[in-house]
C-alpha positions in Angstrom: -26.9 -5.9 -4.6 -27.2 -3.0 -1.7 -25.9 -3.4 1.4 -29.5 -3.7 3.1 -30.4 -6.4 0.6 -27.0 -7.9 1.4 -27.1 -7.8 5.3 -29.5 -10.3 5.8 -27.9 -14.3 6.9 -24.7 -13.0 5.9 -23.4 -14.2 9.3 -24.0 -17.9 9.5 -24.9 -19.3 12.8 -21.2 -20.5 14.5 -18.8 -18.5 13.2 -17.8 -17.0 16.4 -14.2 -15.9 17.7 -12.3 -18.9 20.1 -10.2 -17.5 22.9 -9.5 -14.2 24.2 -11.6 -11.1 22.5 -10.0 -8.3 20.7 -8.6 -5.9 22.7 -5.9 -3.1 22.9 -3.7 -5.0 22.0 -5.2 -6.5 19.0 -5.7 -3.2 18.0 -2.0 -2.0 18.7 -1.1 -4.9 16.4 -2.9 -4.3 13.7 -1.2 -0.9 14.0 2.2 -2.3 13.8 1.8 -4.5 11.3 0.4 -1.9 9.0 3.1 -0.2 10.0 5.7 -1.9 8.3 3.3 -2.2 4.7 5.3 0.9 2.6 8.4 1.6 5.0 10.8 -1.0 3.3 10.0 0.2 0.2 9.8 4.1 0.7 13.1 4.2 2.5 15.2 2.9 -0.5 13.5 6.2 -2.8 15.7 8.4 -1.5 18.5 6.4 -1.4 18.2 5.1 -5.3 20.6 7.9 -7.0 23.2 6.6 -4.1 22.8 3.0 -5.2 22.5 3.7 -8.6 25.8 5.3 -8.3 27.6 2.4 -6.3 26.1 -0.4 -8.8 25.8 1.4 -12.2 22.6 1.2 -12.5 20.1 2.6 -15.4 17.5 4.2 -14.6 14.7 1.2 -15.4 17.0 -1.1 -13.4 16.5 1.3 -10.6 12.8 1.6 -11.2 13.1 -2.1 -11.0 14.0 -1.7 -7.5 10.7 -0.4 -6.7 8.8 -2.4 -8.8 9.7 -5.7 -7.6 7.9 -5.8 -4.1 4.8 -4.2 -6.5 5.0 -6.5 -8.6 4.8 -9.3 -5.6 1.6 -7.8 -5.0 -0.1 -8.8 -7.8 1.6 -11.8 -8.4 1.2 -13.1 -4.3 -2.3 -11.6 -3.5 -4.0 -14.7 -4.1 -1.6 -17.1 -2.5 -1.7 -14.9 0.4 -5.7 -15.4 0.6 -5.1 -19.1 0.1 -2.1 -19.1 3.0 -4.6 -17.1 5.1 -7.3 -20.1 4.9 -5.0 -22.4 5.4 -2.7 -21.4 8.3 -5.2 -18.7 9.5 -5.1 -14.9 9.4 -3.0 -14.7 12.7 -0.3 -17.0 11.7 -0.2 -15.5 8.2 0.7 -12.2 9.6 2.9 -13.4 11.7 4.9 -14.9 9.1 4.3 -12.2 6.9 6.7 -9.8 9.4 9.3 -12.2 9.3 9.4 -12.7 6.0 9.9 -8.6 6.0 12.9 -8.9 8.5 14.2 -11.6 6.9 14.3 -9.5 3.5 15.9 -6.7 5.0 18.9 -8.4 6.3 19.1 -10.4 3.2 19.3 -7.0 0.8 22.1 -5.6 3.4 24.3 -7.9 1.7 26.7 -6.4 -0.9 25.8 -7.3 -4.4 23.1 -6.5 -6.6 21.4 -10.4 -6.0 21.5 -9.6 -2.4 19.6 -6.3 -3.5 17.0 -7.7 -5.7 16.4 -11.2 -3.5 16.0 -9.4 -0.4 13.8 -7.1 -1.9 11.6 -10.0 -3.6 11.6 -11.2 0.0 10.3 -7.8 1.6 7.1 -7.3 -0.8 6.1 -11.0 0.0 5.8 -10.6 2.8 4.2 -7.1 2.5 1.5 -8.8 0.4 0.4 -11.0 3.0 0.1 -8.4 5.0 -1.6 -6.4 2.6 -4.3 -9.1 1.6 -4.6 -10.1 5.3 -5.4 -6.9 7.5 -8.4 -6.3 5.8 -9.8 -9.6 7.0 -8.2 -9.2 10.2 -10.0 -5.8 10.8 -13.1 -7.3 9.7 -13.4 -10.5 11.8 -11.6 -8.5 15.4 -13.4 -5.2 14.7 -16.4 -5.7 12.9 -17.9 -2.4 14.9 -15.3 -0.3 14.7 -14.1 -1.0 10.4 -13.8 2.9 9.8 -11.9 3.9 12.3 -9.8 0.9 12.6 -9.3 1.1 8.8 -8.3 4.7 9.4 -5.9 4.0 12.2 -4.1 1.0 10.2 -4.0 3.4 6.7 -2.3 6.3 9.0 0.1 3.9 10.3 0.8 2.3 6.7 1.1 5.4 5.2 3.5 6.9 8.7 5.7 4.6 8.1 6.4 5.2 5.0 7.2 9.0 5.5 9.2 8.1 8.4 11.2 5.8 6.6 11.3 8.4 3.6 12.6 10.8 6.1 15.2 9.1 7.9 17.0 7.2 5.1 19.5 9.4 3.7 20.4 11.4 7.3 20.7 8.0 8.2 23.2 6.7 5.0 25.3 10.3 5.4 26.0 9.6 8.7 28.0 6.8 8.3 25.8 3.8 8.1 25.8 4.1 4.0 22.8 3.0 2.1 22.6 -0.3 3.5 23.0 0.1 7.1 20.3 3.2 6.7 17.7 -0.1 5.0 18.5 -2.4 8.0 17.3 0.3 9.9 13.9 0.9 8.6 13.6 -3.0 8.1 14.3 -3.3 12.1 10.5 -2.1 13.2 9.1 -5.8 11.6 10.9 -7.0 14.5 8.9 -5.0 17.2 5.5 -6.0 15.1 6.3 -9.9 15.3 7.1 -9.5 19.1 3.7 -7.8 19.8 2.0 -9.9 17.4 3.0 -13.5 18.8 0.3 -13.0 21.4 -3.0 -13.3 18.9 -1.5 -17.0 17.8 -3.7 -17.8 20.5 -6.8 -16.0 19.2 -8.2 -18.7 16.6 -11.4 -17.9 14.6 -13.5 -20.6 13.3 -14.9 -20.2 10.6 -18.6 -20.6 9.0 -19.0 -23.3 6.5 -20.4 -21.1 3.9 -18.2 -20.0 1.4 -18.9 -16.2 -0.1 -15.9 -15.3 -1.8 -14.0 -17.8 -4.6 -15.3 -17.4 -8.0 -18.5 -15.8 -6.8 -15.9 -12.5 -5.9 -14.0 -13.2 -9.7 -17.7 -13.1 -11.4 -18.6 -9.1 -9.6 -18.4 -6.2 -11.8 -18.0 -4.5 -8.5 -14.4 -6.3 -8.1 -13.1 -4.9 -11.2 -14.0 -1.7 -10.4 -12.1 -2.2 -7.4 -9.2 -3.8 -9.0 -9.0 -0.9 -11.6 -9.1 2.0 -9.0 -6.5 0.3 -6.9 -4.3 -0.4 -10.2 -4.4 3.3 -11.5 -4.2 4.5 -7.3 -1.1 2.0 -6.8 0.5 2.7 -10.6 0.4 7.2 -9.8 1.5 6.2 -6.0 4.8 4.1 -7.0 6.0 6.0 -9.9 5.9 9.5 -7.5 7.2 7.1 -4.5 10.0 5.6 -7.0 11.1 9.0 -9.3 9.6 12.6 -7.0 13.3 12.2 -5.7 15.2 11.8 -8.5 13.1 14.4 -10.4 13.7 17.2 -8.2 17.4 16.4 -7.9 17.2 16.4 -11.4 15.8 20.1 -11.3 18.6 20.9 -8.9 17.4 20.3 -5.3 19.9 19.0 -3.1 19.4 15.1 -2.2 18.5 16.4 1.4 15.9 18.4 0.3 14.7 15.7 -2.0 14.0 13.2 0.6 12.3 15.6 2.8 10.1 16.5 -0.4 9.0 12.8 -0.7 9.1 12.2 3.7 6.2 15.3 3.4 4.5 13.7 0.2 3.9 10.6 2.9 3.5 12.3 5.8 0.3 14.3 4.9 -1.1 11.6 3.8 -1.9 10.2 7.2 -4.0 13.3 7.4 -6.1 12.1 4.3 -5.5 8.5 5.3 -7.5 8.7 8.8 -10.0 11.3 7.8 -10.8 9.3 4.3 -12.1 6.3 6.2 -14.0 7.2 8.1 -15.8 9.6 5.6 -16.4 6.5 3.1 -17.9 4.6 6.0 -20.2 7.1 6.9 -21.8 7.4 3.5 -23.2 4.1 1.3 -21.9 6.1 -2.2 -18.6 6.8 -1.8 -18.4 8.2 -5.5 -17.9 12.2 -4.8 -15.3 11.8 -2.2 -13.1 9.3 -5.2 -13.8 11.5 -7.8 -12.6 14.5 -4.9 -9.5 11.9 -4.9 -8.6 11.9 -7.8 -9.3 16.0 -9.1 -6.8 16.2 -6.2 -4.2 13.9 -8.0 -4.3 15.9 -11.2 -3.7 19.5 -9.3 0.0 17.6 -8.0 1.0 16.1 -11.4 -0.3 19.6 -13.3 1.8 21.7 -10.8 4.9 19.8 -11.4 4.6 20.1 -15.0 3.8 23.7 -15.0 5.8 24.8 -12.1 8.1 22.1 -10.7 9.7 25.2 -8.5 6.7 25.0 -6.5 7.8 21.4 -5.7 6.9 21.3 -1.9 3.2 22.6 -2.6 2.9 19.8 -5.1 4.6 17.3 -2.7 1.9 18.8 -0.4 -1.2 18.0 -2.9 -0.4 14.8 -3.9 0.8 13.9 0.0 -3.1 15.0 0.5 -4.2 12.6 -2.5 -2.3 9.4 -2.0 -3.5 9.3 1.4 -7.0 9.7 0.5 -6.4 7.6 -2.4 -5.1 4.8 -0.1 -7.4 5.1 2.9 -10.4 4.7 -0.1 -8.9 2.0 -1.5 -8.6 -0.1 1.7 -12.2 1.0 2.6 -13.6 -0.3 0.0 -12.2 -3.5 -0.1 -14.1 -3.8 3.6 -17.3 -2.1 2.6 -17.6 -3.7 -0.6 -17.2 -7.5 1.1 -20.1 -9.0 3.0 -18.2 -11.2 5.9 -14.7 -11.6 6.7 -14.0 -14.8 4.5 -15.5 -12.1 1.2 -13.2 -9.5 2.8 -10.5 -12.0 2.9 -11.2 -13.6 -0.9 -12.1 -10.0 -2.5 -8.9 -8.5 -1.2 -6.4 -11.1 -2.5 -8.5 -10.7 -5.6 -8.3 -7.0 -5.9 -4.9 -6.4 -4.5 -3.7 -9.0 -7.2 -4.8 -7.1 -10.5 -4.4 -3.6 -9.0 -0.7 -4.3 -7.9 -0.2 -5.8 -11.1 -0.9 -2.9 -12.8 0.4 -0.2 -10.0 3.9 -2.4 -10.6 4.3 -1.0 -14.0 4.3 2.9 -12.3 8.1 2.9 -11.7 9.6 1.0 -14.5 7.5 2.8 -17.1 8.1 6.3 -15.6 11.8 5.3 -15.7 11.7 4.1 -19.3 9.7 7.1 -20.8 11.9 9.4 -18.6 15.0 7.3 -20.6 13.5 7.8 -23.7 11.9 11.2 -23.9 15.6 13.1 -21.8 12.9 14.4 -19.5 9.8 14.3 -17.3 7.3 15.9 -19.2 6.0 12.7 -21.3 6.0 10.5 -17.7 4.3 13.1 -15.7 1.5 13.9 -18.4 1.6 9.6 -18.4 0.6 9.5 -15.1 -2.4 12.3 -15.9 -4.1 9.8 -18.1 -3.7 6.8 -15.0 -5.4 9.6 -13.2 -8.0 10.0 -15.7 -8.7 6.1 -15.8 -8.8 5.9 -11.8 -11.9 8.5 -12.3 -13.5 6.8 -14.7 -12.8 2.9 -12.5 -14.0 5.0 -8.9 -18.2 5.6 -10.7 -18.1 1.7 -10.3 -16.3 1.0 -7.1 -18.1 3.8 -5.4 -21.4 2.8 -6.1 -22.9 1.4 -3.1 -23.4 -2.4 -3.6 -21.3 -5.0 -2.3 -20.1 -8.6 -3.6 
């Protein structure tokens, strides 16, 4: 179905905003919130030979760390949908930064149960607020979904370079490892705060229902679901193991972090400009495939010349971003009203975080196996290959 076929009744009569329009400071929370989406789990990367150390960890119990909140992802998506219908997008998110802050404090504690609960508390509520501000864009900004996708993808993926950047200054200067976490947990805090106001903002919603199993039976959501998977399996792994694999090559753990801080950094670049690129155009094809060739030059120049490391930190900074900001696009493009936006997204963040979870754990296993990083980086070339083949379908320009 194309989006002019698609356009027509697709807002029933009544659904209509109650109290106080969106404004700046909608807009600023939706910027916080997305905000804390990656930092909680980016900051512990650099920090995971330094744990690893402490707790004797392997290397797949490490990737683990990483995995988990991934894993939420796919496992919580369509909860968070439900909880989002039930308790409403505004008090979802709320929750959902609590839930963060709570986490944070909770994997401060000593002990590896500390480690892993907290961190099971941190990606659940990063999936609510993954599924959710997609529908919250949607229903407060249904003019302005480019560039307000653009500005919450740039913040998402900011704060996961700052938090990539600051961690290990941070842990050497006295805080350790765990005080350096609390740290980049903290900025949830500052989100709820701002947030609290939009309790008061309460949408009602139409009594048609366009998501559900209609969403489950679109080829158009598997499309999705698969580019996500392979976009979210490449991102992890690099955001779990580009650390460790450069120390590994002899970079000092300084150096390291500041290779993965710019890997997240430039991505803001290609996070804001991807957006509102996609929204311009109804075939978004080109600009995925332009994705991932991009993908492949970073995972080719590591393999041929890892010395090269910060231009390849640079390329794949370039195509995570891009990769991201299409992603989240497209999961707004692809929907027809906010309650499609709300129900697609829980779908497609569920399948595609299920399969981005296995990035880190199976990078770490294969680097186990094979004593190196040559089998786990030409790995991550065929997820590349597979996100090509998934973006013909999502990129096509029909909707659900």
């Amino acid at each position: 179905m194309t989006r002019s076929q698609s356009s027509v009744g697709e807002h029933p009569a009544g659904a209509r905003p109650a109290g106080p329009p969106a404004g700046p400071l909608t807009l600023l929370g939706v910027v916080l919130l997305a905000l804390n989406l990656r930092a909680a789990i980016a900051g512990l990367a650099p920090l995971l030979p330094d744990v690893r150390l402490e707790l004797g960890l392997g290397s797949g119990t490490a990737g683990l760390l990483t995995t988990l909140p991934v894993l939420c992802f796919g496992l919580i998506s369509p909860f968070a949908a439900l909880l989002g219908r039930r308790i409403g997008v505004q008090r979802s998110l709320l929750m959902a930064m609590l839930v963060i802050l709570a986490g944070s404090l909770v994997r401060a504690a000593p002990g590896i149960w500390w480690l892993l609960a907290g961190t099971v508390l941190i990606g659940a509520g990063i999936t609510v607020g993954n599924v959710l501000v997609p529908s919250a864009v949607k229903q407060d900004f249904p003019q302005r979904q480019g560039a307000v996708t653009a500005l919450t993808t740039a913040a998402l993926t900011g704060g996961a370079a700052l938090a990539a950047a600051v961690t290990a200054p941070l842990a050497h200067t006295g805080l350790g490892w765990r005080g350096a976490l609390l740290v980049v947990g903290a900025p949830a805090a500052v989100a709820a705060v701002v947030w609290l106001p939009q309790l008061r903002r309460r949408h009602v919603a139409p009594p048609v229902r366009l998501g559900g199993a209609a969403v489950l039976r679109s080829p158009v959501t598997w499309a999705l679901a698969a580019f996500m998977g392979m976009q979210s399996l490449t991102y992890y792994a690099m955001l779990a193991w580009l650390p460790t694999l450069l120390r590994d090559g002899g970079v000092s753990a300084a150096d390291a972090g500041w290779a993965l801080a710019l890997f997240n950094l430039l991505g803001i670049a290609t996070a804001v400009l991807t957006p509102t690129l996609a929204a311009r155009r109804g075939d978004q094809r080109g600009l995925g495939l332009l994705v991932c060739l991009t993908w492949a030059a970073c995972l080719l120049g590591l393999l041929a010349a890892p010395s090269w490391y910060l231009v390849w930190a640079t390329i794949g900074g370039l195509a995570q971003g891009a990769g991201i900001g299409l992603a989240l696009t497209l999961l707004v493009l692809r929907a027809r009203t906010p309650e499609s936006a709300r129900d697609l997204s829980g779908t497609v963040q569920s399948v595609g975080y299920l399969l981005g979870a296995t990035g880190p754990v199976l990078v770490g296993v294969l680097h186990d196996g094979s004593g190196g990083w040559t089998f786990p980086l030409t790995t991550l070339c065929v997820a590349v290959a597979a996100m090509a083949v998934a973006v013909l379908g999502a990129g096509r320009d029909r909707q659900v």
